[in-house]
C-alpha positions as CSV (number, residue, x, y, z in Angstrom):
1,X,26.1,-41.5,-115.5
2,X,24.8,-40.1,-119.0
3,X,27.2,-39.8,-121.5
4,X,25.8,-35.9,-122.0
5,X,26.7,-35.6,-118.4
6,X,30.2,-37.4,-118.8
7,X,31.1,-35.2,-121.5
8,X,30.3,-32.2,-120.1
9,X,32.6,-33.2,-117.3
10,X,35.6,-33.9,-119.6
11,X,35.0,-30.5,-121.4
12,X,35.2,-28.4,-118.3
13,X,38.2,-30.7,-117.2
14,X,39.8,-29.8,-120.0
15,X,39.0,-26.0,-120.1
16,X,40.2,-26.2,-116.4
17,X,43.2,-27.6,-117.5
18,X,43.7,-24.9,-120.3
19,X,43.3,-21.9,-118.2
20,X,46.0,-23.2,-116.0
21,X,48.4,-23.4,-119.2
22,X,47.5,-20.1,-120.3
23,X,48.5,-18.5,-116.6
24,X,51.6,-21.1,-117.0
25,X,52.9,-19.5,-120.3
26,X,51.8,-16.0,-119.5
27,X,54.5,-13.2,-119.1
28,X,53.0,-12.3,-115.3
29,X,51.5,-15.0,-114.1
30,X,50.1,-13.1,-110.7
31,X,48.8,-10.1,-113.1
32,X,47.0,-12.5,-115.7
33,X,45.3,-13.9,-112.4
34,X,43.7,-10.7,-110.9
35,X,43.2,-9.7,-114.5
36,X,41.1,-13.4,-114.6
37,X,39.0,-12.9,-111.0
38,X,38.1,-9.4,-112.0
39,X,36.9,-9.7,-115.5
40,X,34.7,-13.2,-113.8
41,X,33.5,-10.6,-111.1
42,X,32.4,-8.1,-113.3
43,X,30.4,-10.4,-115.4
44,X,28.9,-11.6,-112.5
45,X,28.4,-8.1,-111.2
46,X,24.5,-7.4,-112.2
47,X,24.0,-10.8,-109.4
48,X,25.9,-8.8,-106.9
49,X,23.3,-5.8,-107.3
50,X,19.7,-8.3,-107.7
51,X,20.8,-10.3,-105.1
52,X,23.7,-8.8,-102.4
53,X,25.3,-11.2,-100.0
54,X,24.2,-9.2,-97.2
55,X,23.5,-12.1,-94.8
56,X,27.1,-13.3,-95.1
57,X,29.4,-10.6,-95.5
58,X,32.0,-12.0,-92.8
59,X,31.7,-15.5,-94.7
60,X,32.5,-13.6,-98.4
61,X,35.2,-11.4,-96.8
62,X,37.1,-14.4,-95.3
63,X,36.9,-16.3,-98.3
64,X,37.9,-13.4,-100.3
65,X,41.1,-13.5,-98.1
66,X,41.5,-16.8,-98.5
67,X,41.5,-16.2,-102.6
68,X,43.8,-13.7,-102.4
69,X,46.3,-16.3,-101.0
70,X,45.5,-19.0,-103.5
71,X,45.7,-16.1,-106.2
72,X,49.1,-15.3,-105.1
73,X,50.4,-18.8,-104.1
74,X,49.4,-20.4,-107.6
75,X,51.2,-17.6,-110.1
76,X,53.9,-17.7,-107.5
77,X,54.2,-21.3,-108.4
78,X,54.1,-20.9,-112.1
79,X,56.6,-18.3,-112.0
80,X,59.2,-20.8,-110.6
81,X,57.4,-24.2,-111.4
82,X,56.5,-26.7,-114.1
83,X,52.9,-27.0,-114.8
84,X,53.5,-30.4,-114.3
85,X,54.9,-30.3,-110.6
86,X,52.4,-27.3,-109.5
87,X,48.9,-28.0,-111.0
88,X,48.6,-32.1,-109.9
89,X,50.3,-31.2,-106.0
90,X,47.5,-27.9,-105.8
91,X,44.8,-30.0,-107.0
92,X,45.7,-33.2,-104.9
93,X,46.8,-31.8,-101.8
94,X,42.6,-30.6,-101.9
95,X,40.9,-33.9,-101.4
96,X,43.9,-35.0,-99.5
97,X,43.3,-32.7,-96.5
98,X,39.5,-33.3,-96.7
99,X,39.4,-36.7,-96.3
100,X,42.3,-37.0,-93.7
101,X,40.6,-34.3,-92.0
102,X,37.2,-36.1,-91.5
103,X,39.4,-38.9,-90.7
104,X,41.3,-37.7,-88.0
105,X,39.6,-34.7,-86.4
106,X,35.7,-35.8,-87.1
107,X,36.4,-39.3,-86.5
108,X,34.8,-40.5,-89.6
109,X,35.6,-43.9,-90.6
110,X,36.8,-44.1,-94.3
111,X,35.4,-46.4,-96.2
112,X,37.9,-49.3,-98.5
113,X,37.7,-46.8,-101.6
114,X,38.6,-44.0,-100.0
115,X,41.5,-45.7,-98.2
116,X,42.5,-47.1,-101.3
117,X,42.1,-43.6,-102.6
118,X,44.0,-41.3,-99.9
119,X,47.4,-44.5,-100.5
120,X,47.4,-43.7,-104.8
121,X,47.0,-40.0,-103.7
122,X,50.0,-40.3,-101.4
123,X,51.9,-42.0,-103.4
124,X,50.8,-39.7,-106.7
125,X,52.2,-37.1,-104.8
126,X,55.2,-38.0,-103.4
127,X,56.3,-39.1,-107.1
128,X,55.5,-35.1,-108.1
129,X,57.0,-34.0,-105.5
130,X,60.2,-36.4,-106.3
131,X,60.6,-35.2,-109.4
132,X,60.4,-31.8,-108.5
133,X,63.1,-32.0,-106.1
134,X,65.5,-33.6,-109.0
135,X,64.5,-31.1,-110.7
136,X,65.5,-28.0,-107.9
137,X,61.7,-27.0,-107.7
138,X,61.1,-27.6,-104.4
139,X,60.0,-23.8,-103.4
140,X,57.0,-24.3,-106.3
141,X,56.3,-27.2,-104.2
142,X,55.5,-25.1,-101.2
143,X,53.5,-22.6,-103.0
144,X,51.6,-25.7,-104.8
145,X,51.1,-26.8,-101.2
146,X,49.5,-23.8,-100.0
147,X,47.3,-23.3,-102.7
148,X,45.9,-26.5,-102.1
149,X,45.4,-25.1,-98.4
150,X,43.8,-22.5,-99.5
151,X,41.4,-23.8,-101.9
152,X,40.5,-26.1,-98.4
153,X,40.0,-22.9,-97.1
154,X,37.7,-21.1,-99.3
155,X,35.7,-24.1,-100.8
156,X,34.7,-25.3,-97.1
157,X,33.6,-21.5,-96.2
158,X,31.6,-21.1,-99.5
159,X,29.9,-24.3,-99.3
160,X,29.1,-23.1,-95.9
161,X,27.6,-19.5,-96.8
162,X,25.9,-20.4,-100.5
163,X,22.9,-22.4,-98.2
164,X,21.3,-18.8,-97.0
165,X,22.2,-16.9,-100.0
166,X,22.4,-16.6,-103.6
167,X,25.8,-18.2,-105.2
168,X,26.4,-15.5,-108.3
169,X,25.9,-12.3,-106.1
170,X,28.4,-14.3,-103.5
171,X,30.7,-15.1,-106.1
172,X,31.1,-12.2,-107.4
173,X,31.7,-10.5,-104.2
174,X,34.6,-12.6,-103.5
175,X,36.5,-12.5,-106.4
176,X,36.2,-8.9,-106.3
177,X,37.2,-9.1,-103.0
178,X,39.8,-11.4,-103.6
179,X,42.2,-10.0,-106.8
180,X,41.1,-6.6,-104.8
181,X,43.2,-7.6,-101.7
182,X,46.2,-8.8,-104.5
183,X,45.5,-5.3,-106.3
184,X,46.2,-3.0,-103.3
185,X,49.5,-5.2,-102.1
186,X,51.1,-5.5,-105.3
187,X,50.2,-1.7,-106.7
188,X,50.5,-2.5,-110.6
189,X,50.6,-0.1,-112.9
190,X,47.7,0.3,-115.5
191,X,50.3,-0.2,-118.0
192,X,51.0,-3.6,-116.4
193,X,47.3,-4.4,-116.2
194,X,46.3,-3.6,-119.8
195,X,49.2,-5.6,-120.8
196,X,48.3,-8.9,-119.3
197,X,43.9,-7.3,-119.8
198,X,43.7,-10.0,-123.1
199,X,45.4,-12.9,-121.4
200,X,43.4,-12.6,-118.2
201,X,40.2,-12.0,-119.7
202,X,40.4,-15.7,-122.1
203,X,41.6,-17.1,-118.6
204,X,38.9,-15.4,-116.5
205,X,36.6,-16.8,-119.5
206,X,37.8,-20.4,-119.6
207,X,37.7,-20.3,-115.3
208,X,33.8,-19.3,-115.9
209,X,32.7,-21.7,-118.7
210,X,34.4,-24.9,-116.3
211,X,32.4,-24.1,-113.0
212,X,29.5,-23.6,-115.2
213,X,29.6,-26.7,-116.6
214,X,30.2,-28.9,-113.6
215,X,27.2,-26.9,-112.3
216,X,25.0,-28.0,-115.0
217,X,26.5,-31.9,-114.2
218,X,26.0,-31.0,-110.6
219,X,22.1,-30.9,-111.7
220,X,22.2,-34.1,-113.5
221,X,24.2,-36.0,-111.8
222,X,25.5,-37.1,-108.2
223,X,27.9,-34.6,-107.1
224,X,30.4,-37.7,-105.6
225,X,30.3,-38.9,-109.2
226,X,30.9,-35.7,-110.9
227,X,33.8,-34.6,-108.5
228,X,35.6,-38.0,-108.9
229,X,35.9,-37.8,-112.9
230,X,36.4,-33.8,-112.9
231,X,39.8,-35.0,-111.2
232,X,40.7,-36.1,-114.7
233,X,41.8,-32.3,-115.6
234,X,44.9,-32.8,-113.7
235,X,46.5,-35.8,-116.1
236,X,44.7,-33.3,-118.9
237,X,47.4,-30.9,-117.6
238,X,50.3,-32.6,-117.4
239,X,50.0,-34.0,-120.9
240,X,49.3,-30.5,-122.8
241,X,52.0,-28.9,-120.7
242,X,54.1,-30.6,-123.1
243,X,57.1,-30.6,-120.6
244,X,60.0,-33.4,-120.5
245,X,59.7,-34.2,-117.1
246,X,59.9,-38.1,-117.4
247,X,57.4,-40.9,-116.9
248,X,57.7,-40.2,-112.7
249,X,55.8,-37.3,-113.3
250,X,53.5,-38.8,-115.6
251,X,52.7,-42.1,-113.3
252,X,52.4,-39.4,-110.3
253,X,49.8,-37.3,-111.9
254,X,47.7,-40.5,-112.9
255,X,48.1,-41.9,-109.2
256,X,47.4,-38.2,-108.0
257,X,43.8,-38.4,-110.8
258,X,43.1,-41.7,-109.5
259,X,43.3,-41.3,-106.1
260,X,41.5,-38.0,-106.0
261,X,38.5,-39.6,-107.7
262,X,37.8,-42.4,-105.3
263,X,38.6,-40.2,-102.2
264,X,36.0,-38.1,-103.9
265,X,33.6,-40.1,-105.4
């Protein structure tokens, strides 16, 4: 892989990593969210007019649904959570589930690296998860857990629906429709919304700058290859969350980074 191509992977790894800090230490972390989605659909907006989603409306409204629940699952998790415990389970519980699923319900057979793979994942994981029960967080490990789910969720219906249509208009559909659904349950008040508008908008920023530069790697590299070292965000995360967790935590997110990138890759 170039070294152009490598870097752009670290930078977006990082920026990933950033956002998720920034919705960490924000005041409301579900507010700062929405606030994120809907600045990112906005922007993406004039798409959504060139180019509408029309032959897969069903497809954008599910996985709008299915952002809603990873909206609300992952600033539930923050609000209760360490960075550290919540942002390596929800991005390692991902690849996880995709590989054991093709293992077990498609009947695929796994080659070594990704047996090797899913065992450091496991074990990555259950060292979070460890920790996080010394440390009387095991509800942020449920939420982490189904945000994981849902990112299953959405990123196996988009992958699905972006071959007969165009990606920006589709993606800006569902994150409208997504921190939509989050707007009508929680009714904030505008107050509320232009208090965390600053916040979300330099998250909804970072969020767009990341997927656009794996997409740019995506085109210059192979997309097993750029997956597997994007997975290097996650011990980005743990190490500018900043928080005394212990070396568990540490060795669990490398294992969890690890793991993820030959189950990937």
């Amino acid at each position: 892989m170039p070294i152009f191509v490598v870097t752009l992977i670290l930078v977006s790894a990082l920026f990933h990593a950033s956002w998720n800090l920034l919705l960490h230490k924000s005041d409301d972390p579900s507010m700062s969210i929405v606030v994120s989605y809907l600045s990112f659909g906005i922007l993406l907006s004039p798409a959504l007019i060139i180019d509408p989603p029309t032959e897969v409306i069903g497809w954008a409204v599910l996985s709008g649904l299915f952002h809603a629940l990873y909206i609300s699952m992952l600033s539930m998790g923050y609000q209760i959570g360490s960075l550290g415990v919540v942002y390596p389970l929800s991005r390692g519980v991902t690849p996880l589930l995709i590989a054991s699923g093709g293992w077990v319900i498609l009947d695929e057979t796994p080659s070594r690296t990704t047996v090797t793979g899913l065992l450091l994942l496991t074990c990555g994981l259950l060292l979070v998860a460890f920790v996080a029960k010394k440390i009387e967080q095991n509800r942020a490990v449920i939420f982490a857990f189904i945000t994981g789910v849902s990112s299953v969720g959405y990123s196996l219906i988009d992958a699905h629906a972006v071959d007969t249509t165009g990606a920006l208009g589709y993606l800006s559909m569902l994150v409208l429709l997504g921190s939509s659904v989050v707007l009508v349950a929680r009714r904030p008040s505008f107050l509320n919304i232009k208090k965390n508008a600053l916040n979300g908008i330099i998250i909804g920023v970072l969020q767009g700058a990341a997927y656009a530069l794996i997409l740019f790697a995506f085109q210059r590299a192979q997309a097993g290859e750029v997956a597997g070292l994007r997975q290097v965000s996650i011990i980005f995360g743990t190490l500018i969350a900043r928080e005394a967790l212990g070396l568990r935590a540490l060795s669990g997110s490398i294992l969890v980074a690890l793991g993820a990138a030959l189950v990937i890759w």
